[in-house]
N, CA, C and O atoms as a printed pandas DataFrame, in Angstrom:
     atom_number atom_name residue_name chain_id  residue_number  x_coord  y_coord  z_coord
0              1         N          UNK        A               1    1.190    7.869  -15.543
1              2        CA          UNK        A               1    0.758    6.763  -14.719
2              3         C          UNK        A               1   -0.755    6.654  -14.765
3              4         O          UNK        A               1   -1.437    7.617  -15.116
4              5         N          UNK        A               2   -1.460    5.116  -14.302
5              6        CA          UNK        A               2   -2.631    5.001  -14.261
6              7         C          UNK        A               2   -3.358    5.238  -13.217
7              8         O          UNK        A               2   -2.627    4.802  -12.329
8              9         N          UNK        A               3   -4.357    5.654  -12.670
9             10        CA          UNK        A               3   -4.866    5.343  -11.329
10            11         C          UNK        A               3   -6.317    5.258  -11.582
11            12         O          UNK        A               3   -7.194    5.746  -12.295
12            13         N          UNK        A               4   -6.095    4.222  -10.455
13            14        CA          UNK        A               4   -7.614    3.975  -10.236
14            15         C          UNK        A               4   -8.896    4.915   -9.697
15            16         O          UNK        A               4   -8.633    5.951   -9.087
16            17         N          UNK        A               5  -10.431    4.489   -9.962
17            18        CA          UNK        A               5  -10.678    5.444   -9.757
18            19         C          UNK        A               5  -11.618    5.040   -8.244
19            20         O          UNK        A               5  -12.676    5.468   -7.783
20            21         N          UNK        A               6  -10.668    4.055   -7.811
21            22        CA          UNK        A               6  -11.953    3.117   -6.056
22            23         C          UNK        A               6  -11.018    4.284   -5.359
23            24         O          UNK        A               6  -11.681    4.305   -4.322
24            25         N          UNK        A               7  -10.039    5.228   -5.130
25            26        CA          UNK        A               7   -9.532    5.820   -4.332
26            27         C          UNK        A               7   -9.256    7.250   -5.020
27            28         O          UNK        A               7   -9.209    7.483   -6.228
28            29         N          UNK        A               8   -9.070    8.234   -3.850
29            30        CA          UNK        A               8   -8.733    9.774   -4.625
30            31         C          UNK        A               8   -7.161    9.571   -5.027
31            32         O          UNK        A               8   -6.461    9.119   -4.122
32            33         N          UNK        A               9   -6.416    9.895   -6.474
33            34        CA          UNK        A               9   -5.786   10.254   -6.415
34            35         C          UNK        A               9   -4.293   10.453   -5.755
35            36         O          UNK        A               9   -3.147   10.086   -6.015
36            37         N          UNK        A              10   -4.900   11.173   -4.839
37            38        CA          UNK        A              10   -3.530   11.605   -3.796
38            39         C          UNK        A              10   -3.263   11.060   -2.745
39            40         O          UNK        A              10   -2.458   11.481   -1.915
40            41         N          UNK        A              11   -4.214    9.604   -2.640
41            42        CA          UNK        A              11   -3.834    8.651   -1.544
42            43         C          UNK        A              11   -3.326    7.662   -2.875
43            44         O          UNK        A              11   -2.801    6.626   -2.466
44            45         N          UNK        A              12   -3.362    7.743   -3.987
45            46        CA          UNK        A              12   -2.656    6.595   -4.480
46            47         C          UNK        A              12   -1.234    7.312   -4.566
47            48         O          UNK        A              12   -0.234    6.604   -4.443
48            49         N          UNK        A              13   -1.105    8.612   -4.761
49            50        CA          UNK        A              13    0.302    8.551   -5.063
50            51         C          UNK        A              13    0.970    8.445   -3.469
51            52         O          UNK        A              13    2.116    7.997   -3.452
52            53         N          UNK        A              14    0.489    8.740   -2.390
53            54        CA          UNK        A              14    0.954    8.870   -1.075
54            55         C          UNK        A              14    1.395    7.263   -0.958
55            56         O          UNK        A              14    2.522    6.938   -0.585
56            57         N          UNK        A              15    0.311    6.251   -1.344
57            58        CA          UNK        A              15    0.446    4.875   -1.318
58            59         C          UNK        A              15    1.733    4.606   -2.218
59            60         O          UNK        A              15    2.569    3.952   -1.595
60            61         N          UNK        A              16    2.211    5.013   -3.832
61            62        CA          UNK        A              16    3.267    5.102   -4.470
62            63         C          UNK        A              16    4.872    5.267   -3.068
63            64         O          UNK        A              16    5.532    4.362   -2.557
64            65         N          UNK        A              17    4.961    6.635   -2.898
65            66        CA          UNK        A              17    5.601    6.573   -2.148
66            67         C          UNK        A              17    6.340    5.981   -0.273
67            68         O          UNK        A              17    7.385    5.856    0.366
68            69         N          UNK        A              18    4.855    5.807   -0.193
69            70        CA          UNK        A              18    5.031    4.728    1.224
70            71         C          UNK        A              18    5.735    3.027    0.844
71            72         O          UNK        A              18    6.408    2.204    1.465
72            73         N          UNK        A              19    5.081    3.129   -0.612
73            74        CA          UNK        A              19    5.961    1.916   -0.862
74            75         C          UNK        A              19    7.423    1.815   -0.870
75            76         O          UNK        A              19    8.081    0.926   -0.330
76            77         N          UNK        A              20    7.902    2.902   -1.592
77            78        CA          UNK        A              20    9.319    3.577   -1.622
78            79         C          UNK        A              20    9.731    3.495   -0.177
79            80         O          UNK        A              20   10.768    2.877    0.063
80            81         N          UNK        A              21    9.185    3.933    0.634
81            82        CA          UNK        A              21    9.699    4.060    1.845
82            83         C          UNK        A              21    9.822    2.465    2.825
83            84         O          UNK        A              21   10.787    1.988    3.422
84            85         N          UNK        A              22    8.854    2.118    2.712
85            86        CA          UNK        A              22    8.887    0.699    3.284
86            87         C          UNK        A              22    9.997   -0.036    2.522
87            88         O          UNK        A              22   10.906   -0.479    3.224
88            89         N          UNK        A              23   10.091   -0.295    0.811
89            90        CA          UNK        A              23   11.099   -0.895    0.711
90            91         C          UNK        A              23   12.196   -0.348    0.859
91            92         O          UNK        A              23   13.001   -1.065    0.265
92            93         N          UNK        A              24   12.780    0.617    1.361
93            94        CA          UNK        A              24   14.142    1.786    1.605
94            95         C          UNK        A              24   14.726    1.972    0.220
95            96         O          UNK        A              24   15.926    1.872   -0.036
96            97         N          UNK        A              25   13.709    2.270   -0.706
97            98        CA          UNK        A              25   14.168    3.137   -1.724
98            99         C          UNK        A              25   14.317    4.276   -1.561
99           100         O          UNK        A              25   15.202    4.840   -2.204
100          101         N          UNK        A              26   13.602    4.921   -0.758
101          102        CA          UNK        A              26   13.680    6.548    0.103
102          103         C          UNK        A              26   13.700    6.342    1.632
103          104         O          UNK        A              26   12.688    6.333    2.332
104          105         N          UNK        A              27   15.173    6.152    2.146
105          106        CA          UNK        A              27   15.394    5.752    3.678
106          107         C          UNK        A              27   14.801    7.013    4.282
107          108         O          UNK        A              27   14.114    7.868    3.723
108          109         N          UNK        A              28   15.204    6.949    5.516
109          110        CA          UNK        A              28   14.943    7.726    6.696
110          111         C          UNK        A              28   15.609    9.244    6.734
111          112         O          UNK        A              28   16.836    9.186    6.814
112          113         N          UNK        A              29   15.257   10.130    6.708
113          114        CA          UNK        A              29   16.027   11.301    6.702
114          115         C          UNK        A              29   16.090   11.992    5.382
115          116         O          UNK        A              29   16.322   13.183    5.178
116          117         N          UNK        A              30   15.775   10.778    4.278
117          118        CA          UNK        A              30   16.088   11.348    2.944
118          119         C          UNK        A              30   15.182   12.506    2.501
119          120         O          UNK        A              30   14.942   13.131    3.534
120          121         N          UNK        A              31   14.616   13.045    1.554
121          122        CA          UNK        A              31   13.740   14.537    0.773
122          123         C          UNK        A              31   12.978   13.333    0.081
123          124         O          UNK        A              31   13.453   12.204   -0.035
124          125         N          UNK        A              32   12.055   13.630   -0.246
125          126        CA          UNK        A              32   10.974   13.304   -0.893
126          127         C          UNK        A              32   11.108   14.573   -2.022
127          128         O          UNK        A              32   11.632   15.678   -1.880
128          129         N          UNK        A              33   10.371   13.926   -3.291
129          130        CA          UNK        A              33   10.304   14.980   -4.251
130          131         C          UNK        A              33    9.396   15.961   -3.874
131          132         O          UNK        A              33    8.589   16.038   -2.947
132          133         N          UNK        A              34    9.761   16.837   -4.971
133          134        CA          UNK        A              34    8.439   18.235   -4.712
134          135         C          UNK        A              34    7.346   17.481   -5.160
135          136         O          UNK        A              34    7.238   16.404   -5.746
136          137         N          UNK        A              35    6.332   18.573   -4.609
137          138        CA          UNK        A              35    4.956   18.292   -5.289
138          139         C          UNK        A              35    5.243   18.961   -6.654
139          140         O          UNK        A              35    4.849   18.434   -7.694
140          141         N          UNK        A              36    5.663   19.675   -6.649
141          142        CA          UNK        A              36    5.920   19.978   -8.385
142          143         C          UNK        A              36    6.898   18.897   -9.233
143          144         O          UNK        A              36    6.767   18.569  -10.412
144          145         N          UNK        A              37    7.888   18.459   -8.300
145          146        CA          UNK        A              37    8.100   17.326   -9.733
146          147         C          UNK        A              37    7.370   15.855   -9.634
147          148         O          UNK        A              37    7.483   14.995  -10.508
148          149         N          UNK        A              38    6.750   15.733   -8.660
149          150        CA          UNK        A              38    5.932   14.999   -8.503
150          151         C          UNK        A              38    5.086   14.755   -9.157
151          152         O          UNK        A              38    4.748   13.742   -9.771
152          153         N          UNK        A              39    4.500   16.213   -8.985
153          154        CA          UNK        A              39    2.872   16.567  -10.469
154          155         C          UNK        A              39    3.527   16.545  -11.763
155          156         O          UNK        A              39    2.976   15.815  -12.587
156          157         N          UNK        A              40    4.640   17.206  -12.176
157          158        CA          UNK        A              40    5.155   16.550  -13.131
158          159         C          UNK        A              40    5.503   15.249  -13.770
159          160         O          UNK        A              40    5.501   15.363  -14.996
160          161         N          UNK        A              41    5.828   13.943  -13.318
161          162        CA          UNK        A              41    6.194   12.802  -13.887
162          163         C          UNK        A              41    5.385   12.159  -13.643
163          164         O          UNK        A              41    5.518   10.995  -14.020
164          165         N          UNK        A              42    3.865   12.588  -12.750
165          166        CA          UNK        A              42    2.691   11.568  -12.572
166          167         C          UNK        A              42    2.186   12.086  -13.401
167          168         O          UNK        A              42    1.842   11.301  -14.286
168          169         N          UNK        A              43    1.821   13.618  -13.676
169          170        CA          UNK        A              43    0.978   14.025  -14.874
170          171         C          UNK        A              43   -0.338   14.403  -14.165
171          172         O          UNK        A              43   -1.454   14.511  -14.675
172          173         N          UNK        A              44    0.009   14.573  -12.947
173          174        CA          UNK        A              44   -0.747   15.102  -12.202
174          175         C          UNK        A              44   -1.442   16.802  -11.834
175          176         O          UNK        A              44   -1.794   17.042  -12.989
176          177         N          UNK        A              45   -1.725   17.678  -11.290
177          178        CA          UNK        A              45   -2.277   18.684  -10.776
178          179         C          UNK        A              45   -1.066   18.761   -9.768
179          180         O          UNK        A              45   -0.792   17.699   -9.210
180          181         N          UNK        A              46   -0.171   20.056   -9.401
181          182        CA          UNK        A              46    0.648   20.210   -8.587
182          183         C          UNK        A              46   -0.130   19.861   -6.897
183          184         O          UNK        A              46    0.355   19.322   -5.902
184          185         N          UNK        A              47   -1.393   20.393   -7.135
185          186        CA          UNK        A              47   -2.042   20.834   -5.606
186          187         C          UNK        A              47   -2.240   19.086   -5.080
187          188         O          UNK        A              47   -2.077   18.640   -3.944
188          189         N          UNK        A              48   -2.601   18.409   -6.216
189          190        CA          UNK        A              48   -3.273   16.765   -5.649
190          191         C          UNK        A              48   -1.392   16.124   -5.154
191          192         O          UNK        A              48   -1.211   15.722   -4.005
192          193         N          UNK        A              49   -0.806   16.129   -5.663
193          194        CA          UNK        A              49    1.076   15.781   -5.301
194          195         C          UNK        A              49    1.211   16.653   -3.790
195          196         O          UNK        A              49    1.538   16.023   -2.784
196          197         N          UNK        A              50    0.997   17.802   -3.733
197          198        CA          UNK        A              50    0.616   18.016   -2.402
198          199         C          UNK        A              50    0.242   17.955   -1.270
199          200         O          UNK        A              50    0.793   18.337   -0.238
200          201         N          UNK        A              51   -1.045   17.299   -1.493
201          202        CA          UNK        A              51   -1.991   16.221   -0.929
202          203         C          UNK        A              51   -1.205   15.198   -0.666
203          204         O          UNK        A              51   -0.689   15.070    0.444
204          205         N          UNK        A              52   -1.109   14.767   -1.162
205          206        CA          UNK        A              52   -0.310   13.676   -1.556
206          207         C          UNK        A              52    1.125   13.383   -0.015
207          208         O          UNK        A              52    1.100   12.616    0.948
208          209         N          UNK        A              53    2.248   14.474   -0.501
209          210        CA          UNK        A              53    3.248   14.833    0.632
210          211         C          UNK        A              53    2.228   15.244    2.459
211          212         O          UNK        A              53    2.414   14.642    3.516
212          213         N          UNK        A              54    1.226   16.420    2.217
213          214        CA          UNK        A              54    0.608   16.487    3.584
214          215         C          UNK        A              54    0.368   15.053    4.113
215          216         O          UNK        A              54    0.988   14.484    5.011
216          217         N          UNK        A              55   -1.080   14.399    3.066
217          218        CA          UNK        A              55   -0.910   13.405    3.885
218          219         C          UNK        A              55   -0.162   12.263    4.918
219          220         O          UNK        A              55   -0.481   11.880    6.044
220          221         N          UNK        A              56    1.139   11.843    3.897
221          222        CA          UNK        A              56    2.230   11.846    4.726
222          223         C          UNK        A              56    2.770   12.119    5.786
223          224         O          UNK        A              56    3.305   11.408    6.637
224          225         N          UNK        A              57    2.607   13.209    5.707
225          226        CA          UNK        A              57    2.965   14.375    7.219
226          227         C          UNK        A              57    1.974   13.759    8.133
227          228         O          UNK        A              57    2.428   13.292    9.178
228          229         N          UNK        A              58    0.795   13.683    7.934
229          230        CA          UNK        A              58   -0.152   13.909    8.902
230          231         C          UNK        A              58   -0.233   12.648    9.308
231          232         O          UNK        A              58   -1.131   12.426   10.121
232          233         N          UNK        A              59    0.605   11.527    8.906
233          234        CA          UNK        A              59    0.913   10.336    9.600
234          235         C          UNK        A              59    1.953    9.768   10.209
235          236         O          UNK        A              59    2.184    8.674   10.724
236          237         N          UNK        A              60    2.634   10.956    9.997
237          238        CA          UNK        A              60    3.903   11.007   10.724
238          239         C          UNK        A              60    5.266   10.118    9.818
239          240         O          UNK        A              60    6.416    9.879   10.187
240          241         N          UNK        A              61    4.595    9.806    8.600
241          242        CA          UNK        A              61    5.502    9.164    8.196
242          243         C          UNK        A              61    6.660   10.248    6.881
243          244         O          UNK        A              61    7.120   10.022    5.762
244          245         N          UNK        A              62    6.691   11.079    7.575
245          246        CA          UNK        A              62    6.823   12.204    6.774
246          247         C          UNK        A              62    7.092   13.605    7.599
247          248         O          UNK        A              62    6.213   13.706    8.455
248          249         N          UNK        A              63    7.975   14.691    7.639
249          250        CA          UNK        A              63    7.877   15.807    8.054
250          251         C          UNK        A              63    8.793   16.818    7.340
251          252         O          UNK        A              63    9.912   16.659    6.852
252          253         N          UNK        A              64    7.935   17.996    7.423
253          254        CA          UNK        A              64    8.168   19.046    6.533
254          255         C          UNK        A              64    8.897   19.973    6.966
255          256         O          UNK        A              64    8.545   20.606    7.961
256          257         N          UNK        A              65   10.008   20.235    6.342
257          258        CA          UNK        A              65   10.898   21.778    6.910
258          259         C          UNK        A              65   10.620   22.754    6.001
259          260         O          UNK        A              65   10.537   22.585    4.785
260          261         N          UNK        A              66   10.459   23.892    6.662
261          262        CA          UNK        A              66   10.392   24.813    5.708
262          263         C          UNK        A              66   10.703   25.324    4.791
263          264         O          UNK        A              66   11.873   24.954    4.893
264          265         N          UNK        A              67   10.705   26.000    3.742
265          266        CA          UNK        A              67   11.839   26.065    3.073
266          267         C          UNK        A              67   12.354   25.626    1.701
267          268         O          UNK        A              67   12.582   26.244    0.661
268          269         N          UNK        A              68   12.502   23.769    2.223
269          270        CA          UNK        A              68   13.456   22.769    1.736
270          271         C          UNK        A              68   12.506   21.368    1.252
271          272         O          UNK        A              68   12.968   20.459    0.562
272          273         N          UNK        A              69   11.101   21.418    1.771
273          274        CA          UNK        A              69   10.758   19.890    1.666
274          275         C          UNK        A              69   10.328   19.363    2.593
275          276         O          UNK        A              69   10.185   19.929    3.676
276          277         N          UNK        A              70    9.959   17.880    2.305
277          278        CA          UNK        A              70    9.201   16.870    2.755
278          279         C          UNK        A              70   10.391   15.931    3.084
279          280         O          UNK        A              70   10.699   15.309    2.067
280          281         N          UNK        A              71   11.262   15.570    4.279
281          282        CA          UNK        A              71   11.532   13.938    4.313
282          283         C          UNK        A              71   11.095   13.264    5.464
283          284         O          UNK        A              71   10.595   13.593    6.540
284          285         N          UNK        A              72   11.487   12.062    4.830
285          286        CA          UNK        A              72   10.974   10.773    5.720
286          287         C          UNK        A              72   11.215   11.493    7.139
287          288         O          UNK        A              72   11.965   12.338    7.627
288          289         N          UNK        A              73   10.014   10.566    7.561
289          290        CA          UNK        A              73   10.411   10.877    9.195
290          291         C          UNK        A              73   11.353    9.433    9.978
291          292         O          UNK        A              73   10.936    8.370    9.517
292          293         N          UNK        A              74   12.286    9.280   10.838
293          294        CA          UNK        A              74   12.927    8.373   11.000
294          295         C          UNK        A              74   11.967    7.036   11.463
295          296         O          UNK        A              74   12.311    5.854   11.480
296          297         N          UNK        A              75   10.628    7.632   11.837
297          298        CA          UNK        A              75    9.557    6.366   11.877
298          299         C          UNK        A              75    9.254    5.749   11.311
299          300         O          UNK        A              75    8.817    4.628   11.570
300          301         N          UNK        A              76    9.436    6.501    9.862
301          302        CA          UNK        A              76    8.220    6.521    8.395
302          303         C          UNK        A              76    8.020    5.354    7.824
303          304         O          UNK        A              76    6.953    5.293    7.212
304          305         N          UNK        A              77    8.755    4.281    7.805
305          306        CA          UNK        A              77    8.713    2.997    7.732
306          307         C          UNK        A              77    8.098    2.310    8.816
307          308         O          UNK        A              77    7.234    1.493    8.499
308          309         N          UNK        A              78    8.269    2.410    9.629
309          310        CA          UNK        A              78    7.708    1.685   10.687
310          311         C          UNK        A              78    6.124    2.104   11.109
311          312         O          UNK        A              78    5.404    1.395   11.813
312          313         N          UNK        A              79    5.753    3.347   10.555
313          314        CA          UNK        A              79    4.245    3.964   10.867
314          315         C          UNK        A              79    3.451    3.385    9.522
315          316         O          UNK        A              79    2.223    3.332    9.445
316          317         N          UNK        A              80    4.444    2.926    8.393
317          318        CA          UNK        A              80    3.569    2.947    7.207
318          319         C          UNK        A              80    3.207    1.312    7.593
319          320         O          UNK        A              80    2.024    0.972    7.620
320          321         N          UNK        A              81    4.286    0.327    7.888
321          322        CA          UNK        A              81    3.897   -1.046    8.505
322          323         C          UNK        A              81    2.883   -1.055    9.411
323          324         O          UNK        A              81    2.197   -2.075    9.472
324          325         N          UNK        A              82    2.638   -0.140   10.128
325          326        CA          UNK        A              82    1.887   -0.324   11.437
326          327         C          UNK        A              82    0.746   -0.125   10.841
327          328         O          UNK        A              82   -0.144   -0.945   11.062
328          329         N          UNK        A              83    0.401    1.331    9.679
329          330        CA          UNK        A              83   -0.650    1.401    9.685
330          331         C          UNK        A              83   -1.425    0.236    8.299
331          332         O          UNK        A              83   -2.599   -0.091    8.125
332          333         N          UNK        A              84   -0.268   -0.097    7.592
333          334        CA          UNK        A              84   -1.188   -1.255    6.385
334          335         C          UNK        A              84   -1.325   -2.597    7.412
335          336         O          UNK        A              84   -1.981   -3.616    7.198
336          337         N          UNK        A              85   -0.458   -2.254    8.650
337          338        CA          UNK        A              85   -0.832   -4.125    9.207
338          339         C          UNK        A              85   -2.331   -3.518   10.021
339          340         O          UNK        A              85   -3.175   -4.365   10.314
340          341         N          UNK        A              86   -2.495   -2.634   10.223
341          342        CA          UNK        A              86   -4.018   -2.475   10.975
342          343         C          UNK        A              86   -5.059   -2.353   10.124
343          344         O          UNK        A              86   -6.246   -2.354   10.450
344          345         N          UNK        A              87   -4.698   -2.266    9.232
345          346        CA          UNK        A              87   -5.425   -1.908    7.527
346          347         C          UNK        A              87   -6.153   -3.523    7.756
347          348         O          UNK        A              87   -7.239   -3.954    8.145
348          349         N          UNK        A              88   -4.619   -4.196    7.175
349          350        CA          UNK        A              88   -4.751   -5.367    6.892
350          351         C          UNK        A              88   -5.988   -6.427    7.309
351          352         O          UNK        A              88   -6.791   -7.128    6.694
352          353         N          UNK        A              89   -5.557   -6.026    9.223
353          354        CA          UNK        A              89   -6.358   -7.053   10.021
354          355         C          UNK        A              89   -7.228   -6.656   10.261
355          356         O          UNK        A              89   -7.856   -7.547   10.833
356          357         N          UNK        A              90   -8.175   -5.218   10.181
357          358        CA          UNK        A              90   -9.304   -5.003   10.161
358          359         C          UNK        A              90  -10.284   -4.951    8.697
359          360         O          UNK        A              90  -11.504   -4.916    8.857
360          361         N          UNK        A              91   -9.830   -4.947    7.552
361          362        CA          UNK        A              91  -10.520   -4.941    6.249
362          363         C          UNK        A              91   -9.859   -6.215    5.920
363          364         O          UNK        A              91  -10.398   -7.270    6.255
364          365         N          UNK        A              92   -8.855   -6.206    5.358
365          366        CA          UNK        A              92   -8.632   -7.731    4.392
366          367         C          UNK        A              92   -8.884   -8.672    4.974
367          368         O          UNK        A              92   -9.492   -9.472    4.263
368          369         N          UNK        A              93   -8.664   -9.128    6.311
369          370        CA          UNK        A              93   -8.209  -10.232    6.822
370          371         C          UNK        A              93   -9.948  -10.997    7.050
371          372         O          UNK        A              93  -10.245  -12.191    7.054
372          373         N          UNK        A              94  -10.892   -9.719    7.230
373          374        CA          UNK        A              94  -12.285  -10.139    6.867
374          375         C          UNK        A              94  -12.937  -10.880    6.181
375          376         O          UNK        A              94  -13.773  -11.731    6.485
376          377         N          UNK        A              95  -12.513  -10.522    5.152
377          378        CA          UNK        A              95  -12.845  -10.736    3.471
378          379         C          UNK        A              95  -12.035  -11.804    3.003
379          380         O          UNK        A              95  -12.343  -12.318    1.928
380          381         N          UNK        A              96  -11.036  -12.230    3.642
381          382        CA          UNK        A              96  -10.190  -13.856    3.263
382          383         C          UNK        A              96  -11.230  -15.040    3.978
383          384         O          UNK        A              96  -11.751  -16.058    3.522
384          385         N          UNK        A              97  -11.267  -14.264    5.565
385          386        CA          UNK        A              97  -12.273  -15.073    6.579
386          387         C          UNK        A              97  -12.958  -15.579    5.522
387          388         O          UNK        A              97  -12.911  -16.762    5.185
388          389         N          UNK        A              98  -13.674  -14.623    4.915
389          390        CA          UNK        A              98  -15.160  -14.804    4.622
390          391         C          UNK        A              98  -14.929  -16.129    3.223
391          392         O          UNK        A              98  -15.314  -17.297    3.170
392          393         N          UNK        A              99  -14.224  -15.371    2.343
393          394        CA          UNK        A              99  -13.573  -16.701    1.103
394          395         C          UNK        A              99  -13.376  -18.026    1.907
395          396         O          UNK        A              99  -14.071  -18.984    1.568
396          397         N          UNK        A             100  -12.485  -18.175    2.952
397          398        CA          UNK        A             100  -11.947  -19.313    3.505
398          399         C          UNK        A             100  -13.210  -20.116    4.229
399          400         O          UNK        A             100  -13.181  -21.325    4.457
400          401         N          UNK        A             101  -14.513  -19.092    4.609
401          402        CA          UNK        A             101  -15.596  -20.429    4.699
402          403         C          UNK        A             101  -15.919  -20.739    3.626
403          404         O          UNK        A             101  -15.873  -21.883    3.173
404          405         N          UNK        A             102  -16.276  -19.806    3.093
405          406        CA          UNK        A             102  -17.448  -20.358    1.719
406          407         C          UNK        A             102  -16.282  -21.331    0.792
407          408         O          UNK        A             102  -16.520  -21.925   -0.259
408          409         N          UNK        A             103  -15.449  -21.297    1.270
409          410        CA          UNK        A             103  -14.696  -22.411   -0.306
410          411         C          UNK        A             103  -14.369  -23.584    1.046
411          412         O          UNK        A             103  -14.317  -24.768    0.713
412          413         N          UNK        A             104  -14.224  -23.344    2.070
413          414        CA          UNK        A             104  -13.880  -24.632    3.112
414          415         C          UNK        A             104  -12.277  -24.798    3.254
415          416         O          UNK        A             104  -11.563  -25.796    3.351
416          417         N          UNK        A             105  -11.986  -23.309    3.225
417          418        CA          UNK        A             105  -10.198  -23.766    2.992
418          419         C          UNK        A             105   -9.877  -23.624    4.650
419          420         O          UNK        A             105  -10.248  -22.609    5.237
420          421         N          UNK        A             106   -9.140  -24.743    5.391
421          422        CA          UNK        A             106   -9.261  -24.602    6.847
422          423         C          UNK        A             106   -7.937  -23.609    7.171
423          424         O          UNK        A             106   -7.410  -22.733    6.486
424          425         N          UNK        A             107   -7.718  -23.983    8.137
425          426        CA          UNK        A             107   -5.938  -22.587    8.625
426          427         C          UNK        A             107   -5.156  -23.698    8.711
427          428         O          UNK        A             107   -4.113  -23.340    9.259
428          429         N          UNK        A             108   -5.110  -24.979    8.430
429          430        CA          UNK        A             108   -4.546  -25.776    7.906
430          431         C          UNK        A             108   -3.597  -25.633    6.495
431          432         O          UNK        A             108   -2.392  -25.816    6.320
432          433         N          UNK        A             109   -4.683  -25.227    5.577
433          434        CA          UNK        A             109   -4.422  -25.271    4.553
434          435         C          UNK        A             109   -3.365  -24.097    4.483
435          436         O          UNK        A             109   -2.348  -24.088    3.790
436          437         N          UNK        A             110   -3.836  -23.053    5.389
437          438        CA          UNK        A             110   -3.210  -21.676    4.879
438          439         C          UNK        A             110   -1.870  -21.584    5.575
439          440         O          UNK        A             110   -1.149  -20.767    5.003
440          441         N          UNK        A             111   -1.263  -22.196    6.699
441          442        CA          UNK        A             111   -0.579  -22.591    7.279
442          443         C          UNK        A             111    0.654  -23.297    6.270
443          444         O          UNK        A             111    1.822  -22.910    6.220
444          445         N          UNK        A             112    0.058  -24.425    5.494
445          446        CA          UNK        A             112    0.986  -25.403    4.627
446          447         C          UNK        A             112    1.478  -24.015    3.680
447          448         O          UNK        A             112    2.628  -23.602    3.525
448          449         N          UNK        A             113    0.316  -23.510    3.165
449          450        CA          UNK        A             113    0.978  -22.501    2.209
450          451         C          UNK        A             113    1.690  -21.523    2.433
451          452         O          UNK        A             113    2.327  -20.932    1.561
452          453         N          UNK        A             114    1.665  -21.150    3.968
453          454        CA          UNK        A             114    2.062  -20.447    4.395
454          455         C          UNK        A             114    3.946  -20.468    4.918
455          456         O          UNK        A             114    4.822  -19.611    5.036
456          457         N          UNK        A             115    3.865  -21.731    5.079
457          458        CA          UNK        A             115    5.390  -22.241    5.372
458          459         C          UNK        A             115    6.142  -22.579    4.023
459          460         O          UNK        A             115    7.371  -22.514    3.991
460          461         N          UNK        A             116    5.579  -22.856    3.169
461          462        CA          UNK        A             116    6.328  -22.970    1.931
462          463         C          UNK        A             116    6.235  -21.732    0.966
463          464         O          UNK        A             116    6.493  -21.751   -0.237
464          465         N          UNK        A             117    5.835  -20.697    1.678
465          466        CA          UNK        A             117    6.269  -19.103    0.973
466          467         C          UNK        A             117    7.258  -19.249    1.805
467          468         O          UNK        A             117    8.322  -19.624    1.313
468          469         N          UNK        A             118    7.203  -19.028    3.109
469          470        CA          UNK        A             118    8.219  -18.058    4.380
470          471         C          UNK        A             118    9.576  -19.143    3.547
471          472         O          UNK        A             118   10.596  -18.456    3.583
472          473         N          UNK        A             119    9.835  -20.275    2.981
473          474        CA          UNK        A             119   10.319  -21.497    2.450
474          475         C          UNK        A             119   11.027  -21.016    1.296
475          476         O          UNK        A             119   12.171  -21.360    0.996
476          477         N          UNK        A             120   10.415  -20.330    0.755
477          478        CA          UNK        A             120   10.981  -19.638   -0.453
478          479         C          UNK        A             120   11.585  -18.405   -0.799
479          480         O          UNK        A             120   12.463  -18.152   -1.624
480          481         N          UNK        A             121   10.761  -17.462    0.222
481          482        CA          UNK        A             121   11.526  -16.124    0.299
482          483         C          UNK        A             121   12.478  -16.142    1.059
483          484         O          UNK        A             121   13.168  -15.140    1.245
484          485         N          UNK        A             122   12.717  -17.401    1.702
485          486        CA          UNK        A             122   14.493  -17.537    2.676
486          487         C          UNK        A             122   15.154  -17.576    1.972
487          488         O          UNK        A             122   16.010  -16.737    1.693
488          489         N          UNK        A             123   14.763  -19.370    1.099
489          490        CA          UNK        A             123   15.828  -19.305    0.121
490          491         C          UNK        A             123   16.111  -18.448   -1.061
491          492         O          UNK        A             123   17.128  -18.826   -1.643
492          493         N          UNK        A             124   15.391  -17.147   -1.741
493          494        CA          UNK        A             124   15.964  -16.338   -2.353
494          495         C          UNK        A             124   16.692  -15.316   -1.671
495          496         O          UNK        A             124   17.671  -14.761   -2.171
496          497         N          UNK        A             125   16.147  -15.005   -0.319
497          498        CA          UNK        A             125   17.446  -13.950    0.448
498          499         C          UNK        A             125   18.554  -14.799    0.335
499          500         O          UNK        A             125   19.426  -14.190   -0.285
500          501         N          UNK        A             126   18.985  -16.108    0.699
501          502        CA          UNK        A             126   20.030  -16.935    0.652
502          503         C          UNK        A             126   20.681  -17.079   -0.556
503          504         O          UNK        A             126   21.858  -17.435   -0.489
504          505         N          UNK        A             127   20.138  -16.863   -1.778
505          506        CA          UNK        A             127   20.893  -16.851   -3.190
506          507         C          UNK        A             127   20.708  -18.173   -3.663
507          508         O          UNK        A             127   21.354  -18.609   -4.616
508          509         N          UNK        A             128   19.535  -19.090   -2.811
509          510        CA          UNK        A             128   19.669  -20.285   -3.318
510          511         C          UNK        A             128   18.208  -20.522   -4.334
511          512         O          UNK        A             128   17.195  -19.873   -4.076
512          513         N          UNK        A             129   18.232  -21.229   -5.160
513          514        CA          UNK        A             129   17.526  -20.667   -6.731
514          515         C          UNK        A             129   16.632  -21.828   -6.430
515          516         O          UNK        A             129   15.723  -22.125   -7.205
């Protein structure tokens, strides 16, 4: 895999797997891989895949038994939403602000576009093409 180099590492692969988790590719309760096969198929350093699982932990979206592993914590979805929507509205949502004066795009605009996504991702949950 590639990674970038604006972040360490072991918050991108932590970011890898929070994705997993948010979309319930790895539900609630499930094991998370080792940091060893982890560091294996990223091609990583066992200790940074490590990193990687702690961090997790240390957000609760994640908890460790001894022993046996890393799984989801039954929150772990719901802490990883909470924490990219606070992400979101304190860094990104800045930096759109800031685009949306300088180009003059009003909440008008973003609104129209905004209803004809929510418009579209219905109709593909619905099966309608």
């Amino acid at each position: 895999m590639r990674f970038s180099d604006q972040k360490p590492i072991f918050s991108q692969i932590a970011e890898l797997l929070e994705n997993d988790i948010i979309a319930e590719r790895i539900p609630a309760g499930a094991r998370l891989p080792s940091a060893r096969d982890l560091a294996s198929s990223l091609e990583v350093n066992p200790n940074t895949a490590a990193r990687a699982l702690q961090s997790l932990a240390e957000l609760g979206v994640a908890q460790v038994e001894r022993g046996t592993g890393y799984y989801v914590s039954e929150a772990g979805a719901a802490k990883v939403r909470e924490f990219r929507k606070r992400s979101f509205l304190d860094e990104e949502l800045p930096r759109l602000f800031r685009s949306m004066a300088d180009l003059g795009v009003t909440l008008e605009d973003i609104e129209a576009r905004w209803r004809g996504f929510i418009a579209s991702t219905t109709e593909k949950k619905d099966g309608i093409s």
